[in-house]
N, C-alpha and C positions, 0 to 999 in steps of 0.2 A: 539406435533409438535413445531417446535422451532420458536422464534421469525419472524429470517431469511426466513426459509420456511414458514412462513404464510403473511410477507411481498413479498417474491421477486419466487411465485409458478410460474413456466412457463406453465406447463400444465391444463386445464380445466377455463384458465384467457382472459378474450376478448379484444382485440384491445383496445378498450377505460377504462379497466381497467388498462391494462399496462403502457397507457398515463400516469394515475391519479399516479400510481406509480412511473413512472420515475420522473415525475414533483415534487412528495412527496420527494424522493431520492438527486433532483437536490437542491431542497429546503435547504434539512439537511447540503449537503456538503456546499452551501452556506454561510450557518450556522458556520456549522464551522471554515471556514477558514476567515469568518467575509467580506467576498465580498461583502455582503447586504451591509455591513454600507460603507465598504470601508476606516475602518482605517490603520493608516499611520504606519511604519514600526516601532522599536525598534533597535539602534544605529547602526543603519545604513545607507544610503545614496542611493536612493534619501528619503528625509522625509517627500513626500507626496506619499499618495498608487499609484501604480503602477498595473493596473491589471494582463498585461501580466507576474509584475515579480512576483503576488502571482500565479497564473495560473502554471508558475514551480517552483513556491517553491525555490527562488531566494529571498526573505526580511521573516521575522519574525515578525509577525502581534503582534500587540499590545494588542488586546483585544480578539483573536479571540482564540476558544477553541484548535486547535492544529497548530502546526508548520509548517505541511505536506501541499504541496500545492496542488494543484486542481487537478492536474496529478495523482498524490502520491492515493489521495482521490477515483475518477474514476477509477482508476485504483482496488484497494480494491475491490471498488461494485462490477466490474464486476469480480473477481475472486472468489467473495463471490455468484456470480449467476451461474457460473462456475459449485461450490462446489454441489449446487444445478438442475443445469442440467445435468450432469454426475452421480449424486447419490452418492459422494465420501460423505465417513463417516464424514467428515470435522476435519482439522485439518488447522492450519495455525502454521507458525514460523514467526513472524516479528521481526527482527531484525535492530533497529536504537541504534545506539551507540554513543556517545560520546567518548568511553575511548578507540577506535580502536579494533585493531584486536585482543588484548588479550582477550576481552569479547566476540567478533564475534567468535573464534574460540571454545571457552570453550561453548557460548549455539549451534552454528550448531554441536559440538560431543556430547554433552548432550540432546539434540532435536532432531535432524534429524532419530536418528536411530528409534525414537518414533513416529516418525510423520506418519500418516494414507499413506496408496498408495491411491495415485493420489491426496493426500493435494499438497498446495503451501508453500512457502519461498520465504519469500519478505525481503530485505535488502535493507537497508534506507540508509546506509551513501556509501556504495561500489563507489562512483564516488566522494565522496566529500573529504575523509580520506584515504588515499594510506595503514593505516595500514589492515584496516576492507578489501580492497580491495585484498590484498595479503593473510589475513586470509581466503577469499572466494574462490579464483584462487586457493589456495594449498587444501583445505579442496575439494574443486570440484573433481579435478585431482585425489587425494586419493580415491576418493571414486567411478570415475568413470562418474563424470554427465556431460553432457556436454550441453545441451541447456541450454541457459538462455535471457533473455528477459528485455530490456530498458525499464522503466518507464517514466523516467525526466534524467534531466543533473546528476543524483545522485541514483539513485532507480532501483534496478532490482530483479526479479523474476523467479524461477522456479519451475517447476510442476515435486514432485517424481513421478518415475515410477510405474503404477499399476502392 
């Protein structure tokens, strides 16, 4: 059984178990995005931490293990409990880029066609980089998908079809 599935079981798990886990979960993203300590951003302005702008992934934490804000994070778990309450084989595609839509387009035709029915695809810059953005509109249309789903000011997701 996989990690995941022995963290995040919905079935034969009691109320106060599920607590212990959410709280464990809340703890990690936490963690990650370094909200415990509350360090101050990387050049950029304001240069003291701001909760609400790690909360969407709005500054670039200093010390903290990833970029992705709190949104971005929350968002993951629950699509990774998803994965798990539906019984999907589990796949994911996430896709954050830097270098635009040339890369966004080359891994959704390299990945997507691979990716499990009823995995997800999550794209990280679609609201920040107009190239990744147009790389996702056209590759969508091509392919026929049309739901898709807001993260943060920047992040969006969608569920192939089973």
């Amino acid at each position: 059984m996989s990690y995941w599935r022995q963290l995040l079981p919905r079935s034969g798990v009691g109320k106060r178990e599920r607590a212990l886990r959410d709280r464990y979960l809340e703890l990690l993203i936490k963690i990650l995005t370094n909200t415990i300590y509350g360090d101050p951003p990387i050049d950029r302005s304001p240069t003291q931490f701001d909760p609400a702008l790690r909360r969407a992934g709005h500054d670039w934490p200093a010390q903290a293990h990833t970029m992705a804000g709190l949104a971005k994070l929350n968002n993951l778990r629950d699509l990774v409990q998803r994965t798990i309450d539906e019984n999907v084989p589990g796949d994911y595609i996430e896709n954050g880029v830097w270098r635009g839509g040339e890369s966004t387009i080359v891994a959704l035709a390299n990945l997507y066609p691979r990716l499990s029915p009823g995995g997800f695809v999550i794209i990280d810059d679609y609201g920040a980089i107009e190239a990744c953005r147009k790389a996702v509109t056209d590759y969508r249309r091509e392919q026929g998908i049309s739901a898709i789903h807001a993260v943060d000011w920047t992040g969006v997701w969608w569920q192939k079809p089973q």
